[in-house]
N, C-alpha and C positions, 0 to 999 in steps of 0.2 A: 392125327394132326398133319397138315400139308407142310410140304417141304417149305411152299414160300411161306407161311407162317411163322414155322419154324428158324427160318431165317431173318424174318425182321423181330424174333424175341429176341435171337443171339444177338442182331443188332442193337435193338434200345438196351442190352443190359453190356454189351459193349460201350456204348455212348454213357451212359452211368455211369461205368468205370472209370472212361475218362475226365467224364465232369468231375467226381469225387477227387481225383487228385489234381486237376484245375483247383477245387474248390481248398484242399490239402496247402499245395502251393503258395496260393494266395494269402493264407494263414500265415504262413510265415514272415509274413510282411507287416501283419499287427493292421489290418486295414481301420481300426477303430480306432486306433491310433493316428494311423496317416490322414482319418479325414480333417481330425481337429487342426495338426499340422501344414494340411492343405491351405483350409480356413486360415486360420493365422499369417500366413504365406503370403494370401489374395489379398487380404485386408490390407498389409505391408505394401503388398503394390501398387492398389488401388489409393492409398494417401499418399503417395509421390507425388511430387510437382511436377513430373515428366509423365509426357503419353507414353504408353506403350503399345505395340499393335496388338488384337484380339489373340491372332493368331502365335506370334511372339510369346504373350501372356500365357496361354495355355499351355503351351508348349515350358515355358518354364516353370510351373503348375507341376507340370506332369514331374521333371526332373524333381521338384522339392519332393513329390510325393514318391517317388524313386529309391531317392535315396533313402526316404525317412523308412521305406522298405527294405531298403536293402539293411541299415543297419540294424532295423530289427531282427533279420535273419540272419545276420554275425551272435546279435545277444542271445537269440534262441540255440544257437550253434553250440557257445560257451557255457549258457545254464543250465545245458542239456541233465547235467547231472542234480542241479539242485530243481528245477521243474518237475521231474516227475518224483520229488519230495511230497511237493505241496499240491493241495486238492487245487486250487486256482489254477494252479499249470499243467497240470499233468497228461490234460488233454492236449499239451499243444502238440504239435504235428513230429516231433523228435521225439517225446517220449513217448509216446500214443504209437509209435512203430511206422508212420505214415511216410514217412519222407527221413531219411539217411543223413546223417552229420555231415556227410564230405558233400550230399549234395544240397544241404544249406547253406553250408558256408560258400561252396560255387557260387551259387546263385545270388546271397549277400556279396561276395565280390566284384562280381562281373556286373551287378548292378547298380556297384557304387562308381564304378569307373565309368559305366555308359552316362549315367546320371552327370555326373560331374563334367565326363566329356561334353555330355549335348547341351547342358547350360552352358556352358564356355563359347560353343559353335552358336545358338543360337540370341544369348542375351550378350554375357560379357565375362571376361576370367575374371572381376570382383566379387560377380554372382558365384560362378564355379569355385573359386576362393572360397567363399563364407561355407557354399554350401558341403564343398568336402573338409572343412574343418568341422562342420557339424557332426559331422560323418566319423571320423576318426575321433574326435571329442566323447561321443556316445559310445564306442567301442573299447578307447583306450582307455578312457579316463573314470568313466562312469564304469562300463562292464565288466575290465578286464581289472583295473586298479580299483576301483574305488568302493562297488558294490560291496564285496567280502569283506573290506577293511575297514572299515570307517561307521558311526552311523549319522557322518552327513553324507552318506553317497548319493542321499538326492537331492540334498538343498547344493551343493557343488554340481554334481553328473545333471541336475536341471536348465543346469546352462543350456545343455545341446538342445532340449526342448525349448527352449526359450527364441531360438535365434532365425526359427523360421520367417515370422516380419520383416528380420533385417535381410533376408538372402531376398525376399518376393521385392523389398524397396532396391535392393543393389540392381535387381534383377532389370528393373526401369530405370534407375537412374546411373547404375553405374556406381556410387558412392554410398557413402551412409552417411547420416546425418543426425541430428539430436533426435527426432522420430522415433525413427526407429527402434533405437537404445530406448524411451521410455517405452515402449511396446515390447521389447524385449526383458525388461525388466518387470513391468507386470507380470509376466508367463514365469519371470525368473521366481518372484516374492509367491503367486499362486501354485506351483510347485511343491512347497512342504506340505502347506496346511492339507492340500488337496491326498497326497500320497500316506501323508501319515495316519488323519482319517482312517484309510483303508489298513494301513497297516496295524494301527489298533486289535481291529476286528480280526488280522488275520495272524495275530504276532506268534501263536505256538507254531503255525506252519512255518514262518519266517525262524523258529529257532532251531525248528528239528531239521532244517537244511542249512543252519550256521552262517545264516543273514543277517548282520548287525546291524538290523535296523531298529530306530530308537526305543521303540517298544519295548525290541528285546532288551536292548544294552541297557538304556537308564530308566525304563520302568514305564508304566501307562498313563500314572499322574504327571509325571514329567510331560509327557509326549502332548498330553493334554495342553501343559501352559505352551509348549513351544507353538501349539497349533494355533493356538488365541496369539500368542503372539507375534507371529506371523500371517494372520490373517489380519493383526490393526495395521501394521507397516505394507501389505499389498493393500489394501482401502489407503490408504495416503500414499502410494505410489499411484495409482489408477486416474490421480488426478490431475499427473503431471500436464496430458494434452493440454489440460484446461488451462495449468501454471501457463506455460511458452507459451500460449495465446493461438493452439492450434485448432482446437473444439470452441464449439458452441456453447448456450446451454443446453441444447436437448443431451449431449454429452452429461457434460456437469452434475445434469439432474437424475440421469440413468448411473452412474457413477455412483450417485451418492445413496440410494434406492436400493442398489442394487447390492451395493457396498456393507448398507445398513443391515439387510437380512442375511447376509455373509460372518459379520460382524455378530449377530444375535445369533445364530447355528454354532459360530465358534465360542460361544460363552455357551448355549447348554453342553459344548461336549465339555467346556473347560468343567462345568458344576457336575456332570455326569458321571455316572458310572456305569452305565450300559452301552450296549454297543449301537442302539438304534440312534441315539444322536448322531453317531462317528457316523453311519450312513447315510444320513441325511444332508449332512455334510457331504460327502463326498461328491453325491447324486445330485446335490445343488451346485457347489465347484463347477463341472462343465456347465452344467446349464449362464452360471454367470461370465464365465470367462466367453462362452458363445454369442451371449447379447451384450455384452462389453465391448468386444470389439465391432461387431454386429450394428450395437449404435454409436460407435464412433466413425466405422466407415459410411454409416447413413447421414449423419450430424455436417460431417465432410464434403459427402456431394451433393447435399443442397447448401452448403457455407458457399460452393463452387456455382451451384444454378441461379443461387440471389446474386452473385458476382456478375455474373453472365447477362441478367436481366439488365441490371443496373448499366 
């Protein structure tokens, strides 16, 4: 084999190596996580009653999704030890040997402060405000306190998830307003039913790393009703845009649709005993909280282009 051959092998399996721990890195940050987060964020800003510029917007985008990175590599930092308990974590980039605790947690810090800085430089410190309370909220409260202790540590610790709409609308306007909050509250109410599901299905891993989640604590038929009944009170929170007179009906009607099949998945898990309802469930969760807001930011700007015409 020729030497320049041989050279551009060491090269591409150089550049491998470096992508792999690009790719490593990035894990850290829970990117399937950050997109929904994103989403939620844009939608918040986009139902502002203030412009924001393209550029501004993206720019603040980027901080939401920053940050919502960065705190995930603080929680990956701290569950380092119960992660590589459970089959669902074990891959993640700390237990897995791929990336080093001291330099997770680095990189969760230094990302929560650029994050927070650069929303403040570029939108406004109300934005930087919400957004590193989100920040510290998901670390303090949710990771470090509440996860081990409790088994509401997600219907509480879902707050941080919750608040991204409201940091994307501070983000344009500056303040917060009744909006926001019922948008937040949605994400807050979708939160149990959505995680519990999951933890149904996964609850002996959840016990043999000493995570009191409800499953484990009060049992799978419990966990069952609290899921039904938290999925009837987020379907009547979902409607609030409609209440204040902010939606349409194209709102209304995807609301209510969307609501209904939300509603029937959380009754077969309530009568169930198997674990394929709970996923069904779960696997639905995103998909509705994604056209929920999805069409209420569409319902919005054509409410704004029949304005316009008129």
């Amino acid at each position: 084999m020729s030497d320049g051959a041989t050279t551009e092998m060491r090269s591409a399996t150089m550049s491998l190596a470096v992508g792999a721990e690009i790719v490593d890195y990035l894990a850290l940050l829970k990117p399937r996580v950050m997109s929904l987060v994103v989403f939620t964020g844009l939608v918040g800003m986009l139902l502002s009653p203030a412009g924001i510029h393209p550029t501004l917007a993206v720019a603040s985008l980027f901080c939401i999704a920053v940050g919502a990175g960065a705190s995930g590599a603080i929680n990956m930092w701290f569950d380092r030890d119960i992660d590589k308990k459970m089959e669902r974590t074990r891959g993640r980039p700390i237990p897995a040997g791929l990336v080093t605790p001291g330099t997770a947690l680095g990189i969760g810090v230094w990302l929560s402060f650029g994050s927070v800085t650069l929303m403040g430089l570029v939108a406004n410190w109300v934005a930087a405000g919400l957004l590193a309370f989100t920040i510290l909220f998901y670390v303090f409260v949710y990771t470090i306190w509440l996860k081990r202790r409790t088994p509401q540590n997600i219907v509480i610790g879902g707050a941080a998830g919750a608040l991204p709409p409201v940091v994307g609308w501070a983000a344009a306007t500056g303040d917060v307003a009744v909006v926001p909050l019922i948008l937040f509250a949605i994400i807050f109410f979708w939160t149990p039913p959505h995680f519990w599901a999951l933890a149904i299905t996964r609850a002996s891993e959840y016990k043999a790393a000493n995570v009191p989640m409800l499953p484990v604590v009060a049992g799978e038929e419990t966990t069952r009703r609290h899921i039904f009944l938290y999925s009837l009170l987020l379907v009547g929170v979902s409607f609030g845009p409609v209440w204040v007179g902010f939606s349409g009906a194209l709102y209304g009607v995807a609301a209510g649709v969307l609501g209904s099949v939300f509603i029937l998945l959380a009754f077969f898990v309530l009568i169930s005993v198997s674990f394929a309802s709970c996923r069904r469930l779960f696997g639905y969760s995103i998909l509705y909280l994604f056209l929920l807001f999805l069409t209420l930011g569409v319902d919005h700007m054509l409410g704004n282009l029949s304005l316009s015409v008129i």
